[in-house]
C-alpha positions in Angstrom: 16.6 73.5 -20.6 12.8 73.6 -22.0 10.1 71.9 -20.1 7.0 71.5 -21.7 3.5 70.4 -19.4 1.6 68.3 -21.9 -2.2 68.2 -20.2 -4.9 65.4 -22.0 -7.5 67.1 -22.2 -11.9 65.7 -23.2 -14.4 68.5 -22.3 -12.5 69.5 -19.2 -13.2 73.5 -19.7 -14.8 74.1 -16.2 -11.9 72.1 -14.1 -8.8 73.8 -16.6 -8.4 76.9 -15.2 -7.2 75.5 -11.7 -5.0 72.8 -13.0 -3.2 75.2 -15.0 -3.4 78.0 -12.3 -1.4 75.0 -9.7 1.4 74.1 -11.9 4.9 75.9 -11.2 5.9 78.7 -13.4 9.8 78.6 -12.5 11.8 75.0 -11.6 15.6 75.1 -10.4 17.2 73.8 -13.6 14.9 74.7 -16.0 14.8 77.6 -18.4 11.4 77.4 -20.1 8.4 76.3 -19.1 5.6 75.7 -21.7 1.8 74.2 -21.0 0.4 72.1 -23.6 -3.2 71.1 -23.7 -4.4 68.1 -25.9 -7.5 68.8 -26.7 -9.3 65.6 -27.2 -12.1 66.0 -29.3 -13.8 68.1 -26.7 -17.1 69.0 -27.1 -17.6 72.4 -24.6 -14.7 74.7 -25.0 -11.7 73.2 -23.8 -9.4 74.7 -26.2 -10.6 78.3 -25.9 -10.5 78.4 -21.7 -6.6 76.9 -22.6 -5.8 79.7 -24.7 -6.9 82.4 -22.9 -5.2 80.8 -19.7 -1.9 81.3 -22.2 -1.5 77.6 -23.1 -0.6 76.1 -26.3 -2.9 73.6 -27.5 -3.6 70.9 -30.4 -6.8 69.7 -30.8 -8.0 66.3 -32.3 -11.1 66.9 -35.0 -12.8 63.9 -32.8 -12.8 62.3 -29.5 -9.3 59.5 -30.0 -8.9 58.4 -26.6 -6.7 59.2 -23.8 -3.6 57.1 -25.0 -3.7 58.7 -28.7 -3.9 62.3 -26.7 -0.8 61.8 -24.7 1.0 60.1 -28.1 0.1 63.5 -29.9 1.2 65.4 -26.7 4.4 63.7 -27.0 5.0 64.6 -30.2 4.0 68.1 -30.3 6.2 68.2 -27.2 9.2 67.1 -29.3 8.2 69.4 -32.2 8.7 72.0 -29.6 12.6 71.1 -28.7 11.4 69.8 -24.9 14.2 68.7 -23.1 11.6 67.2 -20.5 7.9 66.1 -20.2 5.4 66.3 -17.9 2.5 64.7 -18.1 -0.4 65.5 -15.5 -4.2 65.3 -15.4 -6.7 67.5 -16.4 -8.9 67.3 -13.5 -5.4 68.7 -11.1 -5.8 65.1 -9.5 -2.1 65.7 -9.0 -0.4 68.7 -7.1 1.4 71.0 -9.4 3.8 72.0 -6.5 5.3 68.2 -7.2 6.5 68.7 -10.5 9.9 69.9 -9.5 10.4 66.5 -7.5 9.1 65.0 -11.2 12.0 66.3 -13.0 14.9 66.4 -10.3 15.8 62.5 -10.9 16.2 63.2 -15.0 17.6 66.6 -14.6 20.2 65.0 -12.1 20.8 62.7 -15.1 19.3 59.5 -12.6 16.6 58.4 -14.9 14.9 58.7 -18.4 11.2 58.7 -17.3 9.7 59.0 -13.5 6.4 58.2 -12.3 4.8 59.9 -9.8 3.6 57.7 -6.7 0.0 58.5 -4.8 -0.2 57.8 -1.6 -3.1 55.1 -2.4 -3.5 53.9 1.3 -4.9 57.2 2.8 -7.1 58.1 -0.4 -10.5 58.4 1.2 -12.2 58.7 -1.9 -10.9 55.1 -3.3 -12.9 52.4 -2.7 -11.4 49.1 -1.3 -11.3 47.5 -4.7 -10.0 50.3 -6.5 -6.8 49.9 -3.9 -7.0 46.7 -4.1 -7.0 46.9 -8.2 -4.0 49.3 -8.3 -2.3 47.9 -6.3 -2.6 44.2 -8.1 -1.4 46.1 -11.6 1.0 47.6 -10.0 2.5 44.5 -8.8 1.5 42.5 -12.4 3.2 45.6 -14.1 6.4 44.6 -12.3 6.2 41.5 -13.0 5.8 42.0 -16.7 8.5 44.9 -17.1 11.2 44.3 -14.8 10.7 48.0 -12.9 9.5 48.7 -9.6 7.1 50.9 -9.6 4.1 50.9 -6.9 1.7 53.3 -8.6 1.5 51.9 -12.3 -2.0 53.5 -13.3 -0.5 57.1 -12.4 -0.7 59.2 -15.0 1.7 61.8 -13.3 5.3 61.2 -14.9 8.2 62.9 -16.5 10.3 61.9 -19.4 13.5 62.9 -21.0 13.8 63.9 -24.9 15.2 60.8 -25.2 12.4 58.1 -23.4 9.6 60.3 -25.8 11.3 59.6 -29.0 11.5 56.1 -28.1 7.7 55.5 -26.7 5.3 53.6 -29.0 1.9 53.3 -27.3 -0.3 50.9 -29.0 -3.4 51.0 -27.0 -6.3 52.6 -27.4 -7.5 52.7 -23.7 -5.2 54.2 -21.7 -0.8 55.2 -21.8 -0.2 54.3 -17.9 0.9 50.3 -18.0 1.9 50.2 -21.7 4.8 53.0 -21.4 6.2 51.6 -18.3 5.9 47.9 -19.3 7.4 49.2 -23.0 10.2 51.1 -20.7 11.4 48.4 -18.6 11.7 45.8 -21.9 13.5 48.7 -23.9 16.0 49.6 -20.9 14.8 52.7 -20.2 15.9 53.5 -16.8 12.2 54.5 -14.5 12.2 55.9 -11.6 9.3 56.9 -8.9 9.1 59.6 -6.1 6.2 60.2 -4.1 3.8 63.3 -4.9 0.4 64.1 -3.7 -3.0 64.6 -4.8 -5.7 67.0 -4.5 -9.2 66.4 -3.7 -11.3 64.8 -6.6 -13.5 66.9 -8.6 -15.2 64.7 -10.9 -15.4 60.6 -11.1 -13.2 58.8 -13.1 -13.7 58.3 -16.5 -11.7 55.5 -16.9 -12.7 53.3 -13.5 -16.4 53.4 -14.7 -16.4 49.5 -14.4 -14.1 47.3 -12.1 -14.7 44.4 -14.4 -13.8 45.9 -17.6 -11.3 48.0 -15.7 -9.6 44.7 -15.1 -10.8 43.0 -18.4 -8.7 46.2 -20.1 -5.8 46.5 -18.2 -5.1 42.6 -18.0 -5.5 42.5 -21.8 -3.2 45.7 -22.2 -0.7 43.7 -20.0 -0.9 40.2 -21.8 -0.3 42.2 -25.5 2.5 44.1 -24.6 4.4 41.3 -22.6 3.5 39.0 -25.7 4.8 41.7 -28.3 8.1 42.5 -27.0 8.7 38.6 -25.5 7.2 36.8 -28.1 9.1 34.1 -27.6 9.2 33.1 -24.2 5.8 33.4 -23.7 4.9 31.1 -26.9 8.1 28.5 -26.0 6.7 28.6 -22.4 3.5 27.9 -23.7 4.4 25.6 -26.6 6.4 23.5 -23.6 3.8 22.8 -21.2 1.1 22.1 -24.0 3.8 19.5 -25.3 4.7 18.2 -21.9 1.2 17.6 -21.1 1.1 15.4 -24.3 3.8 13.5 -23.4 2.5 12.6 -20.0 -0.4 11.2 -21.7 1.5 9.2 -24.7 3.3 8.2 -21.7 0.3 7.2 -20.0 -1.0 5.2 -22.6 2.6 3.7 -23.2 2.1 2.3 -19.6 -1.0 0.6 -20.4 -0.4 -0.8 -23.4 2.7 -2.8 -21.9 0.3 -3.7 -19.2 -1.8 -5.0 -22.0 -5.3 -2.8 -21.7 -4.0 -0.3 -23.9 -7.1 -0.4 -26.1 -9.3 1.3 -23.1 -7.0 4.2 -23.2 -7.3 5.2 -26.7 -8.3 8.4 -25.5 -5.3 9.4 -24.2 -3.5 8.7 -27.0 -5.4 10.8 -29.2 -5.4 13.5 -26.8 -1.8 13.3 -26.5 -0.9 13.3 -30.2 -2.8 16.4 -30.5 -0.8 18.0 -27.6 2.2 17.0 -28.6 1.6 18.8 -32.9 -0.3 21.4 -31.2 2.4 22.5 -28.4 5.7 22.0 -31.3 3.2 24.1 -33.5 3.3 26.9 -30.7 6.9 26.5 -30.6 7.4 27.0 -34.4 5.0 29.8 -34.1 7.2 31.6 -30.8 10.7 31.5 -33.5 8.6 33.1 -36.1 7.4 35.4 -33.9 10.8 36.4 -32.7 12.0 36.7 -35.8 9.3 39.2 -36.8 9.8 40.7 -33.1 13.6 41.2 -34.5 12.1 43.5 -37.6 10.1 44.8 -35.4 13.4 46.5 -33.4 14.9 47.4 -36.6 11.7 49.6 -37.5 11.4 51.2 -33.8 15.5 52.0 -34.4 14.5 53.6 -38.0 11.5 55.2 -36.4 13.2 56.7 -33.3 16.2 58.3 -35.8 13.5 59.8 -38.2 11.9 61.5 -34.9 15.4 62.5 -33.8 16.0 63.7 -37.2 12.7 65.1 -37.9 12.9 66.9 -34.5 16.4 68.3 -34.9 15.8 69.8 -38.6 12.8 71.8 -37.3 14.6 73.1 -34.5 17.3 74.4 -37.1 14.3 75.7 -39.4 12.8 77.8 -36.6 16.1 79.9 -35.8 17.0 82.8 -37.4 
């Protein structure tokens, strides 16, 4: 059983060493452990300080963003036959001693990806609206994916071989919502258990803003719900923009038996409108699940070339 520590890494040379120093190096269970830096486009010398500390790393040529970093870490991960992922911070936000909590639910054969759960009440160094912001995509992320996790945003989570083969992540921004939402609308079975967190050493660098915090995760949350339900979100849609224009034809029905229909003109027009625009977004919703059918069809076809892909160079690398 191989577990590899994939670490996203942008000009994070000076707080490297002690994440690396606080991870484990022997789990009940596993075999092998291997630490994997993603070098992101760093500009000081994030890639030489995780050599010499012994890790294996893969550097983007320029800076890609934190969601294309843990996609590459993924899939260097499953170039190098991991049975299990571990995702974790650069800045050792997260305490390495919680790792072997991480894994238990997937080695136990429980789940296919965990997240790791902060204790977000009694973190001092939150503000009130950060809370208050994880805590409402937390509960939107729910909504949206049919889990329950409380921590969304946390970037501390384990996967099996399997989840990673099957993980698309199309944002640019950040993984965190987007693999959980993806997880629950693809069955993959998620899991939390608490962990804890070390002191901060450096701000954020994705909470720079609360409004286009909010702006960004609300917009990750609307595209992935849309992409994988196309359809009930455009027939739900479609239906109350159509509904809406047959209360007003209705409306103007009613006044034009009452005889003063030519004051309501208005509402006819409006009406008519609602009523071709909301059976347009209806048309739209079946085309759209049709496409989200191909769609399925090419993530099947992906996910067997990466099994495939994966298992021959795993067979080239023995003796």
């Amino acid at each position: 059983m191989k577990l590899v520590i994939q670490i996203p890494c942008y000009n994070e040379a000076e707080h490297l060493p002690a994440t690396i120093a606080d991870l484990p190096k022997r789990i009940e269970g596993i075999d092998e452990i291997t630490v994997l830096v993603i070098d992101d486009g760093s500009e000081d010398d994030t890639s030489g300080v995780a050599r010499s500390l012994g890790a294996t790393v893969v550097r983007h040529t320029a800076n890609r963003g934190l969601a294309a970093a843990f996609m590459t870490g993924l899939q260097t991960a499953i170039e190098l036959d991991a049975d299990l992922i571990v995702n974790t911070d650069a800045d050792n936000q997260y305490k390495g001693a919680c790792i072997p909590e991480l894994v238990r639910p997937i080695l136990e054969k429980r789940a296919d990806m965990v997240v790791g759960v902060r204790p977000i009440t009694d973190i001092e160094h939150f503000s009130v609206a950060k809370k208050f912001l994880q805590r409402l995509g937390s509960a939107v992320v729910r909504l949206a994916s049919g889990t329950r996790v409380e921590d969304a945003p946390s970037g501390f989570r384990a996967l099996s071989r399997e989840a990673a083969l099957r993980i698309n992540v199309f944002s640019d921004y950040s993984y965190t919502l987007e693999t959980i939402i993806q997880s629950g609308l693809k069955n993959i079975v998620v899991v939390t258990v608490p962990v804890e967190v070390n002191p901060p050493t450096r701000p954020s660098r994705l909470f720079r803003s609360t409004t286009g915090y909010v702006l960004r995760s609300l917009t990750t949350i609307a595209r992935i719900f849309i992409l994988y339900r196309s359809f009930r979100f455009l027939a739900l849609t479609g239906g109350l923009i159509f509904g809406v224009g047959f209360v007003l034809g209705l409306r103007f029905l009613y006044y034009f038996i009452e005889g003063t229909g030519d004051g309501h003109i208005q509402s006819l027009l409006l009406g008519a409108v609602l009523l071709i625009a909301g059976f347009q977004t209806f048309l739209i919703g079946i085309i759209a699940d049709l496409i989200a059918a191909n769609r399925k069809m090419l993530e099947e076809i992906q996910y067997l070339q990466r099994k495939g892909s994966a298992r021959h160079e795993d067979s080239a690398s023995r003796p």
